[in-house]
N, C-alpha and C positions, 0 to 999 in steps of 0.2 A: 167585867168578870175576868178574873184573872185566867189565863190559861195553865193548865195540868202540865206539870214539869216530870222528867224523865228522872228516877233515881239514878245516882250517878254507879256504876258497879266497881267495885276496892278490888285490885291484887288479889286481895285475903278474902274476898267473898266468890273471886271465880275459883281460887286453890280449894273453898269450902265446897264447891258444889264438884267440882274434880275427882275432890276424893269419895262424893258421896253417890256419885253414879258411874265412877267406872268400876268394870267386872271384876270381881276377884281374879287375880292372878292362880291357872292350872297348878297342881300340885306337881312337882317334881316326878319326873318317872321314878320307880324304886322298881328293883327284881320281888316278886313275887312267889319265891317257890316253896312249894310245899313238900313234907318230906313224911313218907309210911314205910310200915316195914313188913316185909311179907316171908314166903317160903314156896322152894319149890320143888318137889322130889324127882330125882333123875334116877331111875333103876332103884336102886340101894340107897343111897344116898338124899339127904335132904339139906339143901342150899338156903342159906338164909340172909336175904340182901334188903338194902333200902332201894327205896326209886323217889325219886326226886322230879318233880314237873312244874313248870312256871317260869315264866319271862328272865330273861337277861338282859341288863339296860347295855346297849353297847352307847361308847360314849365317843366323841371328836376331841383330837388337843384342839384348842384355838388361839391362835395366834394373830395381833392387829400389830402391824407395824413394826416387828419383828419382840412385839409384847407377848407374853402367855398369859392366857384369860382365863385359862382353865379349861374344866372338863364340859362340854355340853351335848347331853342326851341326844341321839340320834336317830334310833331304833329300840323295838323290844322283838327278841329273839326267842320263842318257846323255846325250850327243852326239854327233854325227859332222859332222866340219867339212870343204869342202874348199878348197884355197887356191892357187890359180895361182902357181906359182913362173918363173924366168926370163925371159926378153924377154917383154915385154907386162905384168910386171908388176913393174916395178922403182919403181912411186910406188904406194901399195896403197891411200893416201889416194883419188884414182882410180877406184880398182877397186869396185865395184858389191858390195854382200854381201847376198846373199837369206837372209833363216830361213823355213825350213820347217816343217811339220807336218803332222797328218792332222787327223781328229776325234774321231768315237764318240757321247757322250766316252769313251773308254778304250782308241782307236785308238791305236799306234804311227805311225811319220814313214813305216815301213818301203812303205808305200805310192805315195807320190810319192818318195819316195828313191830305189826301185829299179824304180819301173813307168813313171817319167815326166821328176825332172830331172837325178837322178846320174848321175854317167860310166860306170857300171855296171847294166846293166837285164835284167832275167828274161825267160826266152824262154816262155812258157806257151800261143802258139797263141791263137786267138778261136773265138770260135763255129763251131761244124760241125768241126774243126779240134783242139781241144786237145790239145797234146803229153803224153806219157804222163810217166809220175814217172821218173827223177827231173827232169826239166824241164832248163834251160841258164840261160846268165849269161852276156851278151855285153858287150862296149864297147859304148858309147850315143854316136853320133856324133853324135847331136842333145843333145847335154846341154845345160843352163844353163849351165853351168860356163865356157862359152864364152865368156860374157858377164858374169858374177857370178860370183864366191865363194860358196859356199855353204855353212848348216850346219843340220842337219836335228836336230831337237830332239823327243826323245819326255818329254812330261807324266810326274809321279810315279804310279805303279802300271802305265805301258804300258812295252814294251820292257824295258828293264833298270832303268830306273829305281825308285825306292823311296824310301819315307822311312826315314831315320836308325833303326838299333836302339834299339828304347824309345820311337819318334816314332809319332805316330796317321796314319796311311794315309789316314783320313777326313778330318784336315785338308786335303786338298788337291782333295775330292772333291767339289769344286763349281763353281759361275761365279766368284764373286770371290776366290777362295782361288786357281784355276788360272791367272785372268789373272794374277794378283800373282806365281805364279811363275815362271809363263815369261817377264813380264816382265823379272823380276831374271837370270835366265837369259842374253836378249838382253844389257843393258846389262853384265854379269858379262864375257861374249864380247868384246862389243863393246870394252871396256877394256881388258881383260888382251891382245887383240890391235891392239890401237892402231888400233881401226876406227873414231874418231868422226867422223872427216874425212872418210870413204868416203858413197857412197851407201848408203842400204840401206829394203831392200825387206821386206814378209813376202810367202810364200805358204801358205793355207789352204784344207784342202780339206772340204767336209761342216762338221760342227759347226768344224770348222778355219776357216771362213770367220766364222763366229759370234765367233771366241774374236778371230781377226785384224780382225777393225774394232773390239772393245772393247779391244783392244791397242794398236793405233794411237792411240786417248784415253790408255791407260794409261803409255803411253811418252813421249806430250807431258808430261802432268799432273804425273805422278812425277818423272822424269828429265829434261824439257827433251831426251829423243833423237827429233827429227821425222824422219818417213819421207821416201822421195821416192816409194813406189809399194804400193799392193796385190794383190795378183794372189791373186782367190776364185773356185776351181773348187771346182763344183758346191754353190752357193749357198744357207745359209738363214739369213738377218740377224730372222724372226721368228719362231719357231716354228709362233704362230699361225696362218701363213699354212695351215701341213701341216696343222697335226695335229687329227684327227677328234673328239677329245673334244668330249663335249655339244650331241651336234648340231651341229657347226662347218660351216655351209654355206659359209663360205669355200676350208674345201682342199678339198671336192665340186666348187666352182668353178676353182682351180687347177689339178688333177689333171688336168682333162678333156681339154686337148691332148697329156698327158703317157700317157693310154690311147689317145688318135688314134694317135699316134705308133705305140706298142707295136702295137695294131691291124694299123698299115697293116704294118709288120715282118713279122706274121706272117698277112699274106696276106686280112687282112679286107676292104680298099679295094678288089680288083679290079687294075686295070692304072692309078688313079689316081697322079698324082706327091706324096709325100710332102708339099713346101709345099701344096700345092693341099690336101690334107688339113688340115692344120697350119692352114694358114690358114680354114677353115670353122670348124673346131674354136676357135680362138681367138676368131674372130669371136664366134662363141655364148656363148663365156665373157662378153666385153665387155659384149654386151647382152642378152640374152635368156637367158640361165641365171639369172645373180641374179636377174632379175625374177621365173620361175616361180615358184624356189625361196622367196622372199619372199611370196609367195601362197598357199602351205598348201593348203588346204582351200577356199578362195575362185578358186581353179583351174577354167573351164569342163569341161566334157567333153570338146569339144573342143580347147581348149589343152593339156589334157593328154595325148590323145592325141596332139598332133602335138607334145611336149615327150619323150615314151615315145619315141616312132617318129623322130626325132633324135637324142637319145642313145644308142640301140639304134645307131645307123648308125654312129655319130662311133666310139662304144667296140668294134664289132664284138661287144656280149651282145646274147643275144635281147628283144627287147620286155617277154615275161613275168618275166625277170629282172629288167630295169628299172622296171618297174610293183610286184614285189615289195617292190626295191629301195626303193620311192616316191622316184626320182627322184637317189636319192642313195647314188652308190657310192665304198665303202670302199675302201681301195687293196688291203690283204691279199687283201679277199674279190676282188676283181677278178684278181690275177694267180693267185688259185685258181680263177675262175670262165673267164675268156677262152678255155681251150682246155681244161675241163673232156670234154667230148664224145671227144675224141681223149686222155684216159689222161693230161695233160699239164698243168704249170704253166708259169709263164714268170715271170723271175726281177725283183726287187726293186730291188736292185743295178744291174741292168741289163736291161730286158726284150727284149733280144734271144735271150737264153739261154733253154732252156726245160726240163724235165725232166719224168722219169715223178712222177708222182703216187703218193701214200704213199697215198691214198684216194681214190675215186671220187667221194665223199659226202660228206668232209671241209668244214666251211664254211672254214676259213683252212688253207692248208697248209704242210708239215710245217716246213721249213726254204727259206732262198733259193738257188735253183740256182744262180745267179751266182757269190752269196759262196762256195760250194761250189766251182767252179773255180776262184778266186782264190789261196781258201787255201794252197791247197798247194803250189802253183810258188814264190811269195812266202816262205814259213816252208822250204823248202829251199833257192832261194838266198842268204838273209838268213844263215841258217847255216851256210853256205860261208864265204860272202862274209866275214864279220864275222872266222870266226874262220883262213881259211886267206886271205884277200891284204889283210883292214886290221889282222890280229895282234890281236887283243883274245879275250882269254880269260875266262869268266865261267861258273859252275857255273850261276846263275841260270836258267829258261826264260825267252825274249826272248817278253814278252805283245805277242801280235801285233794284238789284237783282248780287252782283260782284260775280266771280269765284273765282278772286285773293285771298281769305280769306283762302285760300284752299289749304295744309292740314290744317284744324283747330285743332291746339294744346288743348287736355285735358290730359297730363301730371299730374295734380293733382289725376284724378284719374284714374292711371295704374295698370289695374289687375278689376278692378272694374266699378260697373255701374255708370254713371254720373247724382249723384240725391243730388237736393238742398235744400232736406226737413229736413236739422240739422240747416241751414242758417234761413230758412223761422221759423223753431220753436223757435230759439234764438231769431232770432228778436221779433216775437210775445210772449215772456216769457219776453224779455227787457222792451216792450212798452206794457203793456196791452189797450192802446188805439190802437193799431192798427187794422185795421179793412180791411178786405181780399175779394173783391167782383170778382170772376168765371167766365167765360164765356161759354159756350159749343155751337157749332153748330151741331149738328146730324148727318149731312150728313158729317162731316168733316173726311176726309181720312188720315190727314197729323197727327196729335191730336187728337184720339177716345177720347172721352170725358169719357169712362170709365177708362183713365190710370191715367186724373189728380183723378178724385175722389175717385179712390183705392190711392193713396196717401195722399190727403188732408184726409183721414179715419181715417189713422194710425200716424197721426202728434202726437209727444210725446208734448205734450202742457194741462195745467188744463184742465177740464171739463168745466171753466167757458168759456176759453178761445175760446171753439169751435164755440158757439155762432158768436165769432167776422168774420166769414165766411160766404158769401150767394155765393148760385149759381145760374146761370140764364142758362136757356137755350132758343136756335132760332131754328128754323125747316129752317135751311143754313149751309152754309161751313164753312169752315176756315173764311174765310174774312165774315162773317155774315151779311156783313154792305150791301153788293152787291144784297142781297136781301133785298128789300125795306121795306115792311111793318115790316121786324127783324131789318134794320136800325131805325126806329123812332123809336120802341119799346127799343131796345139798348141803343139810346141816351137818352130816358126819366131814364133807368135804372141807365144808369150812373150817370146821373147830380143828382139822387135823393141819391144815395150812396157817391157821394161828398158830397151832403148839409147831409149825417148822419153823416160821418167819421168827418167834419169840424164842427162838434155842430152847424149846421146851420137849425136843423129841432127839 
């Protein structure tokens, strides 16, 4: 019997099965934006603008061998633009364009979009106050939008945004990878809508502020596109100024007006007036804190007693806290420690808010009660909002706040502190129109408003130049805007520092 022979397999019978089981090739990213048109009355007046939302493909030249290969998709970039239509803006050249942002890093825009300059703002209550779920979504008759064009830009891994199928997510999850995209982003905008003629402005908020003065270098350098304005609420240009690692007796010394503050909120000063606080506290930072703190162990008994029994006042801990302390309090452990005694933390974010405690005992606590109220008024009307009056449809969850950002690469600066203020001095030595407007909230825990101001101090910039600087302060947090009568105040601040920066006053 003869034995079963193997069919022999052709070329052309393995290309036939090749083709008939490999996967379809992904479809090309394309931008996706959708575009309505709305209204929005400011006093007397009624404004009538499009808004624009949905992806941006940013794209790589490619180059093999000193070959060009073309464009390939890299990232998709959400946006939401909004843009004055009819009287008042029939020259667009003109017209004023702010970009926006948040921070984190890994913050969405969704923050100042809907809490501060869009036409459209969350109604979620303040402190003592907060409205229950599901919260509201009003007209915002203080918008920018007044005065600017705007378009509010969430970074790759926040909000909808992503890298391209098959692209690395971690590329983009750093300092120089983040500037370089948002910048392409800007200048992207800025082209395809014929805005190089216009003014235009950033606002950043938190690390937003960080990334908007390296931005401002990155957009003269790369692109030749100069600003006319920056607008940095709640400010940190150095990291170092904050952050506690290694013994950092610098943010020990920042902080401490920024506990006065929180203090005197929740009833530690007496019937004292808040500047009158503010101002001791500052004072002691200026002179007399660094100096303790620089003396260690070489500290009298007496000077250190009356260093404890200071501190103890300023911060509203008790003495033996601050003697534990040795003179130097951590912010965590402080807004777990301040109203310990009464079952209660006080929030991060903003230490007006305060909550029950997860533990009595706990040395850092659990979560911040601020960002706690926040979340959720924000992440429900964002969800309305996006998909039931700006039409954009997206399976995706909108990262409101992502973890994925995380480890965040500063590899640029290894060894060293992470501070933007050679970036922000270039730029403003490039352009002497540029014109730089601060924001500070007092009670803010996240950005003591004394770290940006010790650096915007010592900016190596003319004498003339300092001038081109204002700072404003609100008696709020971080998000300044959540407290209401600092929100309208805020927004008249700002729209009035657009119509300076833009020679429109």
């Amino acid at each position: 019997m003869a034995e079963p022979t193997t069919p022999q397999r052709t070329e052309a019978d393995s290309k036939v099965e090749e083709t008939t089981t490999k996967e379809p090739a992904p479809p090309a990213p394309a931008d996706d934006l959708v575009t309505t048109r709305h209204t929005l009355k400011v006093g007397r007046r009624t404004f009538r603008y499009s808004a624009t939302a949905g992806r941006l493909v940013l794209r790589d030249e490619v180059y093999e061998d000193g070959v060009f290969r073309g464009h390939r998709p890299k990232a998709e970039v959400f946006v939401t633009s909004y843009v004055l239509e009819g009287e008042g803006a029939k020259d667009a050249t003109k017209r004023p364009v702010t970009f926006a942002f948040n921070g984190g890093p890994g913050s969405a825009s969704v923050w100042l979009h809907l809490g501060l300059l869009g036409p459209r703002r969350v109604v979620m209550g303040d402190v003592g106050e907060l409205a229950a779920p599901p919260y509201g979504l009003v007209d915002n008759a203080e918008s920018l939008l007044a005065v600017s064009d705007l378009v509010f830009i969430d970074p790759v891994s926040t909000g909808y945004s992503r890298a391209v199928e098959g692209g690395k997510p971690a590329d983009y999850h750093g300092y120089q990878p983040d500037i370089e995209s948002v910048a392409e982003v800007i200048r992207l905008w800025t082209t395809r809508n014929g805005r190089w003629m216009s003014p235009k402005l950033l606002a950043g908020e938190s690390y937003g502020t960080l990334r908007a003065a390296a931005l401002a270098e990155r957009l003269q350098s790369r692109y030749g596109l100069y600003l006319n304005g920056l607008m940095l609420i709640s400010s940190v240009l150095d990291i170092g100024t904050i952050d506690f690692w290694d013994n950092n007796d610098q943010a020990c010394v920042n902080y401490l007006p920024t506990y006065a503050a929180i203090a005197h909120y929740h009833g530690k000063h007496g019937r004292k007036a808040l500047r009158t606080v503010l101002a001791e506290a500052e004072a002691y930072a200026d002179r007399d804190y660094p100096w303790v703190l620089s003396r260690g162990n070489r500290l009298t008994a007496e000077e250190r007693a009356e260093a404890i029994s200071t501190l103890a006042r300023l911060t509203g801990l008790s003495e033996d806290y601050v003697d534990r302390a040795d003179l130097r309090i951590e912010h965590w452990r402080y807004f777990t420690e301040l109203l310990r005694a009464e079952g209660r933390v006080v929030g991060r974010l903003d230490g007006r808010f305060s909550g029950p405690a997860a533990s009595r005992i706990a040395e850092n606590m659990e979560a911040d009660c601020s960002m706690d109220a926040l979340v959720g008024p924000f992440a429900a009307a964002w969800g309305h909002y996006v998909h039931d009056e700006l039409g954009y449809a997206s399976n995706l969850p909108y990262e409101l706040s992502s973890e994925r950002v995380h480890p965040w690469s500063f590899k640029e600066f290894e060894g060293k502190s992470v501070d933007v203020r050679a970036k922000l001095e270039r730029a403003m030595r490039a352009n002497p129109h540029l014109l730089v407007h601060v924001a500070y909230g007092y009670y803010d825990g996240a950005t003591p408003h004394r770290g940006a101001e010790e650096v915007l101090a010592h900016l190596k910039i003319p004498p003339q130049l300092q001038s081109n600087i204002e700072h404003a302060y609100y008696e709020a947090g971080h998000m300044m805007y959540v407290h209401q009568p600092s929100r309208v105040r805020q927004s008249a601040d700002l729209a009035e520092f657009v119509r300076r920066a833009c020679h429109q006053v």
